[in-house]
N, C-alpha and C positions, 0 to 999 in steps of 0.2 A: 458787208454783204455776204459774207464767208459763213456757212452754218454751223452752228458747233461750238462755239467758243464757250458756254456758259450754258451747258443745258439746254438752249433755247428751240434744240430739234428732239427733246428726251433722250442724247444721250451728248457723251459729255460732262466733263467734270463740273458741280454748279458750284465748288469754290472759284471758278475762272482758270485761265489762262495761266502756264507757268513759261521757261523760256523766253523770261524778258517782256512777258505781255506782246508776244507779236505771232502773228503768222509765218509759216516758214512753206516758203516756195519750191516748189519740188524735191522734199527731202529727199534725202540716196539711201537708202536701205543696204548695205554692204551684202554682196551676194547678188541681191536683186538689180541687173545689168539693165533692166527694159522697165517701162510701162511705170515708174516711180508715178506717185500720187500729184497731183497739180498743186495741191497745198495741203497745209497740216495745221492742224492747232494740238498745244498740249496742254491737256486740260488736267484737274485735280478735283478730290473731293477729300473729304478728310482723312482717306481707308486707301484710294484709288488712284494713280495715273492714267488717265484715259485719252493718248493721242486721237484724236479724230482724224481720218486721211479721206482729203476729197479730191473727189474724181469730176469734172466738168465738160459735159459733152455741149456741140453746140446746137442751138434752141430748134432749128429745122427739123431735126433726128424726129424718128417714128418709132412707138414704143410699139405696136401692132400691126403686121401688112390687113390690110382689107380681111382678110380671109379668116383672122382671130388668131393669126399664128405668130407669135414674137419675132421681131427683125431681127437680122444677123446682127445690124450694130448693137441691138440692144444688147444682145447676148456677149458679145464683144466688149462690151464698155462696162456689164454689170461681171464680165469672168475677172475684169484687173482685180476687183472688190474681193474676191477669191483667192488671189496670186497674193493681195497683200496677207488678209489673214493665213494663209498658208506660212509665211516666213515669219509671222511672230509666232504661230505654233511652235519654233524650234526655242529651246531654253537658250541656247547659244544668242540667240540673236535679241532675245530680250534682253541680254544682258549689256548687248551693244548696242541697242537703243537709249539704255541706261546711260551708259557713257556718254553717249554721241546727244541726249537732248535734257537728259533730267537725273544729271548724278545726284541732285540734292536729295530724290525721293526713293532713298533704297529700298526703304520697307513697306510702299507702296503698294500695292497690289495693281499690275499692271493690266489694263480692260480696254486692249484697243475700239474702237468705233469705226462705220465706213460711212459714207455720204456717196452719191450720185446724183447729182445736176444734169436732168436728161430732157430734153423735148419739150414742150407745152401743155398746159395742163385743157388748151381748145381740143387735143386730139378726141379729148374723153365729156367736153360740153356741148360740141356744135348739134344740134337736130339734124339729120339728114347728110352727115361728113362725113369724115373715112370710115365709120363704122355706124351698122344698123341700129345695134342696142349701145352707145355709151354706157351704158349705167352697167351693163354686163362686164363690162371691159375695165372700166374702174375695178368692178368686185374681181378681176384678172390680175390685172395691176398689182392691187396688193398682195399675193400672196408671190409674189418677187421676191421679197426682200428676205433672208436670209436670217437669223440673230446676228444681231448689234450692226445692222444694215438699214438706212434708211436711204428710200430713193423717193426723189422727190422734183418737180418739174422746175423748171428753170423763173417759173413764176413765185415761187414759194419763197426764193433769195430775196431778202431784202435787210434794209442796212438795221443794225444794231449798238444802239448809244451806248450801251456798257463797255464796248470796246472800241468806241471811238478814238484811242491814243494810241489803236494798237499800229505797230510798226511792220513790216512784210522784212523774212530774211530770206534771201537765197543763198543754200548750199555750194561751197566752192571747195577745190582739193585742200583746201588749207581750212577749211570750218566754216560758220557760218558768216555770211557777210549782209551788214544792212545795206538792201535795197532801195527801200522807199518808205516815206511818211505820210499818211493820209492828210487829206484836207483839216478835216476836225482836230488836227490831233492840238493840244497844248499843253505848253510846258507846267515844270510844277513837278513836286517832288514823285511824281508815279514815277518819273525819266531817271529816278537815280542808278537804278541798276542799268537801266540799256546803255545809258552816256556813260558808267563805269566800263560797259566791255567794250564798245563800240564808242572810242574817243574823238572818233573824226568823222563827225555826217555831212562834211562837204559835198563829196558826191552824191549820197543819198538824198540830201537836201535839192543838187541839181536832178534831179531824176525825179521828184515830188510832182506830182501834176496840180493844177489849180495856186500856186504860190506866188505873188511877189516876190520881186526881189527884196525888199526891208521887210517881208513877213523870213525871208530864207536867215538875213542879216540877223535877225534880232533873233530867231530860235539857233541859231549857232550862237550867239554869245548866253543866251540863258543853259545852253547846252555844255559848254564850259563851264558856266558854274556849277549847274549839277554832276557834273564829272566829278568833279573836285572836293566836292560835300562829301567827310563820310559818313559811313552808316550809323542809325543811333546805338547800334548794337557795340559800339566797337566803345562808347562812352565820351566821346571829342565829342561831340555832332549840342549845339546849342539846338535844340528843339524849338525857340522860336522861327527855329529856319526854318521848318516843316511846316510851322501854320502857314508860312506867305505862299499867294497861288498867284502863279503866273498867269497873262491872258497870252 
């Protein structure tokens, strides 16, 4: 449901997802104490790292009081969008971003992105609702958004199959730690690097919403063997292992 992941909002890297193919839950920006991002993807193109950082306000918010004058929350919820690009402005901190989510990609060119999850997109269709002219207030609306800002109502999320296996990490003082596995996800060699750094998704596994227990059962023991597979790069790895797909 998460925007971003693959180009799918025009920004975003459209080679997909780096960092293990997952989501990563309120990343911590070192420096920045407050108002961290709800979620992050870190996306790639062939030239580009482009973390995407989303911000998710919830669906009631009003992007216009009556009067055509912007709400305080809006202004509030689109200044974090600010606050973040302001601290990858600093060279220092790109550099710790480098470390802390995508040391593989040094010579990247780093093009962060922002997202906002805001309110309904009825505020700006209903005839006769909080506003006289809609259609004025739409052509209002867009001119919000900032460069490499996209803001977007809470109707526009919807789910995306290309990343269905992607995995959610939450940031802890010790680095990152997996959270939770989506319904969709299934096993199969995409898992070899997550189950390489993240060797025990027991908990993560309990924490899964929609799962049996023999769907938990059986993707822990196929999780194990992906752990344990190594890479073909390294010249072990029998590549008929790679064609078998797990369900």
């Amino acid at each position: 449901m998460l925007p971003g992941a693959d180009g799918n909002v025009a920004i975003g890297g459209n080679h997909g997802t780096v960092s293990y193919d997952a989501a990563i839950s309120q990343p911590r920006f070192i420096g920045l104490k407050t108002r961290v991002p709800d979620f992050m993807w870190v996306t790639k193109s062939s030239v580009t790292l482009e973390p995407v950082c989303i911000e998710i306000e919830r669906a009631n918010k009003f992007w216009f009081n009556p009067d055509g004058q912007q709400t305080a929350q809006l202004t509030e919820a689109h200044g974090q969008l600010g606050q973040w690009s302001a601290w990858f402005a600093v060279p220092e901190n790109q550099l710790l971003f480098r470390r802390t989510f995508a040391d593989n990609f040094p010579d990247h060119k780093l093009l962060p992105a922002y997202v906002l999850g805001y309110g309904r997109r009825s505020e700006f269709t209903e005839a006769g609702g909080r506003h006289a002219d809609p259609g004025y207030m739409r052509m209002k609306r867009a001119e919000i958004a900032k460069v490499r800002e996209t803001l977007m109502s809470l109707d526009s999320f919807e789910p995306n199959w290309k990343v269905r296996h992607a995995a959610t990490l939450k940031m802890r003082d010790s680095g990152l730690e997996l959270w939770a596995l989506p319904r969709t996800f299934t096993t199969g060699p995409h898992m070899r690097g997550l189950a390489a750094k993240f060797t025990d998704p027991a908990e993560a596994l309990a924490r899964s919403q929609g799962w049996t227990d023999e769907r938990r059962e059986y993707v822990a023991k196929r999780w194990a063997f992906w752990r344990d597979v190594p890479s073909p790069s390294d010249g072990m790895t029998d590549m008929n292992v790679f064609s078998t797909y797990d369900e």
